[in-house]
C-alpha positions, 0 to 999 in steps of 0.5 A: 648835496652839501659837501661841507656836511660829509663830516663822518667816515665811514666803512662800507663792509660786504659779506663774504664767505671764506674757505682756509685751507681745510676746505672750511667756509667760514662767514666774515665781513670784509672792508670794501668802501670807506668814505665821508658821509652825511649822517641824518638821524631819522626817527627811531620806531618800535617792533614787537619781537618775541613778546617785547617791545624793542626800540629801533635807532634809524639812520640814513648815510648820504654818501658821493655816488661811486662806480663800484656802489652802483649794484650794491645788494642791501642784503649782503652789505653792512656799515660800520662808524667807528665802533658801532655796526649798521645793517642796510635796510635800504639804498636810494639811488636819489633820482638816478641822477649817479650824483649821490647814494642814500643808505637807510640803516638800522644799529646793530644791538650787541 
């Protein structure tokens, strides 16, 4: 792993559902992790959707293993990089060797 190359931060957010004090849940996202990271831009693909054809923006963040990432659920986390929004898709563990945490991402379209 190439310390030098963690050149971007970024925020790890988890899903959570909030109660006000209504009884009201309401979905949100909330900070949990922020880090340095490497980003590798893997190559974009395709997906029919609907009839059209929509173009996908992959990316892997390579990040320093951290206790509180190991049981992580790619489901109910998101990362956000300045103002653009990555959905996990999935997380290596890179060999279980808990030196680092690899997250394969897809950008958010707004």
């Amino acid at each position: 792993m190439n310390i030098a190359a963690m050149n971007v931060r970024l925020t790890i957010q988890k899903h959570e559902v909030i109660k006000d004090k209504y009884g009201n849940h309401t979905n949100t996202w909330t900070d949990f992790y922020t880090c340095w990271a490497t980003p590798v831009q893997s190559g974009g693909s395709e997906k029919l959707e609907a009839g059209t054809t929509t173009s996908i923006d992959a990316i892997d963040f390579t990040v320093r293993y951290a206790k509180c990432l190991e049981d992580l659920d790619s489901t109910k986390i998101r990362i956000r990089l300045g103002n653009a929004i990555y959905n996990v898709t999935a997380i290596d563990p890179m060999g279980f060797k808990k030196r680092s945490l690899k997250f394969k991402c897809e950008k958010v379209k707004r």
